[in-house]
Kinemage of the C-alpha trace (Angstrom):
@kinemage 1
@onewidth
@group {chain A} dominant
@subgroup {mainchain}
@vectorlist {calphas} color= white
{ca unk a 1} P 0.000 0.000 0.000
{ca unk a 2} L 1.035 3.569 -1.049
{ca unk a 3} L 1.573 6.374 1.480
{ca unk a 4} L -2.019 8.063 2.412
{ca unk a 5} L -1.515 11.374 0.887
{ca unk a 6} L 0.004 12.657 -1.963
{ca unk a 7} L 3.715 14.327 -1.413
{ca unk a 8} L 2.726 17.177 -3.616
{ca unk a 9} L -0.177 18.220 -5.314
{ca unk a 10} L -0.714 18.080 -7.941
{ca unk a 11} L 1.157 14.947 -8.597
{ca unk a 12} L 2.323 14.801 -12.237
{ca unk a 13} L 2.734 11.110 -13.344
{ca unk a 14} L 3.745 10.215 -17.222
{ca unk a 15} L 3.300 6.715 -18.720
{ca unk a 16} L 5.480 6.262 -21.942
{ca unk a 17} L 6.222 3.320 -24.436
{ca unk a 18} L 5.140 2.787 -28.191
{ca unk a 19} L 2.563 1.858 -29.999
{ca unk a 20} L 1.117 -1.204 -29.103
{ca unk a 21} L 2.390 -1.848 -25.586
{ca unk a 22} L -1.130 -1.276 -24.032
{ca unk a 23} L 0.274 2.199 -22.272
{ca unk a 24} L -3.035 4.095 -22.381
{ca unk a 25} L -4.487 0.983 -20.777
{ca unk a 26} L -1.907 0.714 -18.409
{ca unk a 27} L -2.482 4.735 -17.952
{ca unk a 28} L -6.302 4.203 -17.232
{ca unk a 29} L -5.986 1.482 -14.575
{ca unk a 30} L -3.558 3.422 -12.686
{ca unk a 31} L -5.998 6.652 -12.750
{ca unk a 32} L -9.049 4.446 -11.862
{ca unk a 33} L -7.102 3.301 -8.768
{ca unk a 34} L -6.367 7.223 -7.687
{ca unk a 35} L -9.907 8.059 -8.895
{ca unk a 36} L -11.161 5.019 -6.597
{ca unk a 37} L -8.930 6.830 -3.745
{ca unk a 38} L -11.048 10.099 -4.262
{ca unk a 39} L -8.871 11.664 -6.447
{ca unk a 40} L -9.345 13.904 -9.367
{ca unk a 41} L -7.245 12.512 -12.046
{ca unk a 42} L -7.176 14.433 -15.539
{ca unk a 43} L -5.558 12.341 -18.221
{ca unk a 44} L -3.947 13.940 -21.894
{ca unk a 45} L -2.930 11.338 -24.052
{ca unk a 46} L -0.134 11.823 -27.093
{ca unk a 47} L 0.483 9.956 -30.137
{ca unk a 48} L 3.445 9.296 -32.124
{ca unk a 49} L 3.174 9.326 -35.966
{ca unk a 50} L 2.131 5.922 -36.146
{ca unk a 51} L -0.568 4.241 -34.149
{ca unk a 52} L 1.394 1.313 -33.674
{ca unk a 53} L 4.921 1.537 -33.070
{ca unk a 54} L 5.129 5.582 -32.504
{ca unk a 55} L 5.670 6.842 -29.501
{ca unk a 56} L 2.913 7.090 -26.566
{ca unk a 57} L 2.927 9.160 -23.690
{ca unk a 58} L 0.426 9.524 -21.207
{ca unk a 59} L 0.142 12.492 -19.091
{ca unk a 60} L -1.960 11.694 -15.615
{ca unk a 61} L -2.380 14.615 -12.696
{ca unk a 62} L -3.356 13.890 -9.749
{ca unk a 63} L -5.175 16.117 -7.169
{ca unk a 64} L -6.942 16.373 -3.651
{ca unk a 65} L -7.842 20.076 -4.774
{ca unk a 66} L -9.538 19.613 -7.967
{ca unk a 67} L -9.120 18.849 -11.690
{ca unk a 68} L -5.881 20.403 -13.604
{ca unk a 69} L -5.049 20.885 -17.144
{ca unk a 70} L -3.712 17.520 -18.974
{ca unk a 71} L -0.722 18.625 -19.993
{ca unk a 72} L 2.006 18.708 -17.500
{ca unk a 73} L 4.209 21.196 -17.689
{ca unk a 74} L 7.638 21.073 -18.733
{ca unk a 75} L 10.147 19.801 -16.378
{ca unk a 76} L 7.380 19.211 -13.990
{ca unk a 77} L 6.787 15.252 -14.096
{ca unk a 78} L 7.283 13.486 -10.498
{ca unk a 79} L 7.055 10.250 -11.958
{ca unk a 80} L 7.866 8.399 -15.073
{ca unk a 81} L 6.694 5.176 -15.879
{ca unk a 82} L 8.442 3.794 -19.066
{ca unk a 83} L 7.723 0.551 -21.055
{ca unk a 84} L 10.328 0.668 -23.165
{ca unk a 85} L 13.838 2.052 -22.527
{ca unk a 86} L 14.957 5.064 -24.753
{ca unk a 87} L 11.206 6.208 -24.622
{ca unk a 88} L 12.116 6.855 -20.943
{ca unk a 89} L 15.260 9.791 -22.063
{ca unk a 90} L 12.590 11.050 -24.880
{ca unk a 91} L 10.286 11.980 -21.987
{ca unk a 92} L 12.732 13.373 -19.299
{ca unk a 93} L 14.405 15.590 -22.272
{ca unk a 94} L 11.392 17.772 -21.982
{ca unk a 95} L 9.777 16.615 -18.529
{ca unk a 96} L 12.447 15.430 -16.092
{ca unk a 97} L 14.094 17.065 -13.210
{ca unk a 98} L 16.659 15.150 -11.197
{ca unk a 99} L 14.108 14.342 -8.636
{ca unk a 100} L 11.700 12.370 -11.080
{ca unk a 101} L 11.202 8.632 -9.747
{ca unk a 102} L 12.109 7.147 -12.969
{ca unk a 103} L 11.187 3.467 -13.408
{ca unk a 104} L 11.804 1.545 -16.892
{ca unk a 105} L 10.988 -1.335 -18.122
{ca unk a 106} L 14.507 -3.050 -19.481
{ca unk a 107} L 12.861 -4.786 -22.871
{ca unk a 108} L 13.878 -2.626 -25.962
{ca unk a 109} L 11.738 -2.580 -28.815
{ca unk a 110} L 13.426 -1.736 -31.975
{ca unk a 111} L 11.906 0.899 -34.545
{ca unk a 112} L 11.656 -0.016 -38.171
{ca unk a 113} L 15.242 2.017 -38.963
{ca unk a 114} L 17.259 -0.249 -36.703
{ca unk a 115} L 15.921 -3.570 -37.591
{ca unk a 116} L 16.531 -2.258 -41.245
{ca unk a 117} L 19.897 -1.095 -40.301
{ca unk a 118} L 19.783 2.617 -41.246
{ca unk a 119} L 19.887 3.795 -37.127
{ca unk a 120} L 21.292 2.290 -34.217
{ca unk a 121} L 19.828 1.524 -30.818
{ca unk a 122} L 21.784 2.722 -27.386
{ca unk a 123} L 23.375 0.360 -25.739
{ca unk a 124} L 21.718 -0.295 -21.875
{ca unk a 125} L 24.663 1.158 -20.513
{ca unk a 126} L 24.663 4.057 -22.360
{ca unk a 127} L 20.664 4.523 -21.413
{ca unk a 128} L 21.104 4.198 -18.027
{ca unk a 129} L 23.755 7.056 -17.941
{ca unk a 130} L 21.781 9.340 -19.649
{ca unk a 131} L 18.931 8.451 -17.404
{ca unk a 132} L 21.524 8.745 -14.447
{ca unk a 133} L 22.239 12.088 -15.178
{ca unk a 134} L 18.843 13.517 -15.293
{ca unk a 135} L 17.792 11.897 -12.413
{ca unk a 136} L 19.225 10.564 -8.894
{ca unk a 137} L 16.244 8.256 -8.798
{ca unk a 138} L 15.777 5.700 -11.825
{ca unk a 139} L 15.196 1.760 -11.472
{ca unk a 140} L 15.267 -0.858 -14.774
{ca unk a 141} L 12.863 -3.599 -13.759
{ca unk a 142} L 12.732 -6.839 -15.949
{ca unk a 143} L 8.725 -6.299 -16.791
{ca unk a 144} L 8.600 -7.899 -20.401
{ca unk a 145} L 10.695 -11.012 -19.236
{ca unk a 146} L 9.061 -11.643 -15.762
{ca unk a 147} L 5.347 -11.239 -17.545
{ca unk a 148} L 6.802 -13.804 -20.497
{ca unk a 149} L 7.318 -16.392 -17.747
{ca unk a 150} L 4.023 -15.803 -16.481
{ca unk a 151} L 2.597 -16.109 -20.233
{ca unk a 152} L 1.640 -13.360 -21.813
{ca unk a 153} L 3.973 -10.100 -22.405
{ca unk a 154} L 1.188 -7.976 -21.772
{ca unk a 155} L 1.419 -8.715 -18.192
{ca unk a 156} L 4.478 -6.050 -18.006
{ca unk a 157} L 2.229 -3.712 -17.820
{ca unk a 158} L 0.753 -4.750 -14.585
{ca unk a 159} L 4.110 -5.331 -13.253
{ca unk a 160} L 5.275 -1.862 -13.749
{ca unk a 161} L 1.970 -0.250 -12.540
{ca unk a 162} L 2.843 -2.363 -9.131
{ca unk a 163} L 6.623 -1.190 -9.144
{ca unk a 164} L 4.901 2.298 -9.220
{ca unk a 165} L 3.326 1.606 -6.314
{ca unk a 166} L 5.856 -0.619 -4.328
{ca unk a 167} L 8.071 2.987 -4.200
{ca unk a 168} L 5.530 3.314 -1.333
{ca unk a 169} L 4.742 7.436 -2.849
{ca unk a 170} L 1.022 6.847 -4.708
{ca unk a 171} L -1.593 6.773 -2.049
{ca unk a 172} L -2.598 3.301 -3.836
{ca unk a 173} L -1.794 -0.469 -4.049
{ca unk a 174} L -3.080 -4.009 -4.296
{ca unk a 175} L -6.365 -3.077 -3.016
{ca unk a 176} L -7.287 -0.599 -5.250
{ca unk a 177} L -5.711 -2.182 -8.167
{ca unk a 178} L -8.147 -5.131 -6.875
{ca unk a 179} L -10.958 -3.269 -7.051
{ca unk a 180} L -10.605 -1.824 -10.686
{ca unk a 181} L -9.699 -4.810 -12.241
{ca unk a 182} L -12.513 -7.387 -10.813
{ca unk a 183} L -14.919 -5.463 -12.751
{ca unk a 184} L -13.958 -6.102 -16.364
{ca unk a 185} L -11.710 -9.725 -15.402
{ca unk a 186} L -12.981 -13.118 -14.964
{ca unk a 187} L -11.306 -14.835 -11.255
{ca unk a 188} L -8.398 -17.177 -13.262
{ca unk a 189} L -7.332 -13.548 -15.080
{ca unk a 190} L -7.451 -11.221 -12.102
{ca unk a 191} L -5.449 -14.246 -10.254
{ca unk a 192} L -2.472 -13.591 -13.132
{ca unk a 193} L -3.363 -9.702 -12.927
{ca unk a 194} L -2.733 -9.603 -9.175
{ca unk a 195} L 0.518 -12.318 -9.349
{ca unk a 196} L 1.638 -10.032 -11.850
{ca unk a 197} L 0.877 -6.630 -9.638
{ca unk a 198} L 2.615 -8.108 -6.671
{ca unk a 199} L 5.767 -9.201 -8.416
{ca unk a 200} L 6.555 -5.633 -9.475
{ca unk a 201} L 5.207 -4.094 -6.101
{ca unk a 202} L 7.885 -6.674 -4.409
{ca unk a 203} L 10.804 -5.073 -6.834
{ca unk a 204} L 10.818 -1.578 -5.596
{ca unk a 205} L 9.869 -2.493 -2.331
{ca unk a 206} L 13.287 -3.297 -0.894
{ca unk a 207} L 14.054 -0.108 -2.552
{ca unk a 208} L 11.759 2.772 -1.593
């Protein structure tokens, strides 16, 4: 379970990755669960040029005071939330300040210019420096691979939305991420939803 209040308000969360990740999915459940909390949450959604495989951000504010505009200002996020890796240093170029919680799922996904060998990918290392210089607080969690060997990818999601809320600073957790998902999830899939939710909860536990 989170902290009970928010450590500033508003609280300016950003959920990034690419085109078919399920990141404005992932970017609803975790404002139903501050909405369920008696929050107002305003959500602004971007799109990269392509639907799938373009870049995604989601911009979520969150608020004990009242609604805000969607769009976080610059160099005002508190949290990033990345599902893929150099999607995390496109974000914090325009939205970071070196006290952002940073937390990034490790699995690269390659645009079309690298698998066809005109543009090259950073290597991790190189990632994680950047990211280390914009902020003293950034984590790479293994989402992708842990949901794989719970059988189905899509499960990273989940995992990351819980290692957002094992840092212990969202005034929500398992019980709220219960509550949003029974609705819409048959028992044998919120079991695997909630297996999944714990596991990256449990990562940034030890940490927080």
């Amino acid at each position: 379970m989170g902290t009970q209040t928010l450590s500033k308000d508003p609280f300016n969360i950003i959920i990034t990755g690419v085109g078919g990740q399920g990141n404005v999915l992932a970017s609803r459940v975790l404002a139903n669960m501050l909405v369920h909390r008696g929050y107002d949450v305003t959500i602004g959604e971007t799109f990269g040029a392509s639907q799938r495989g373009g870049s995604v951000m989601s911009h979520i504010r969150v608020s004990a005071r009242g609604a805000w505009s969607p769009q976080i200002p610059k160099g005002k996020a508190d949290m990033v939330v990345s599902l893929e890796p150099v999607e995390a240093i496109r974000v914090m170029k325009d939205y970071g300040n070196e006290e952002v919680r940073i937390l990034v799922n490790d699995r690269p996904i390659y645009p079309v210019g690298v698998i066809a060998g005109e543009l090259n990918y950073p290597a991790r290392d190189e990632i994680e420096g950047a990211l280390k210089d914009l902020s003293k607080h950034v984590w790479f969690i293994d989402a992708t691979e842990e949901a794989i060997r719970l059988g189905n990818p899509i499960l990273g999601n989940v995992i990351m939305i819980g290692a957002a809320c094992g840092l212990g600073i969202l005034p929500v957790g398992r019980a709220e991420f219960a509550e949003v998902m029974k609705g819409s999830l048959a028992a044998d899939k919120l079991e695997i939803n909630l297996t999944a939710f714990d596991l990256g909860a449990a990562k940034l536990a030890a940490t927080a």
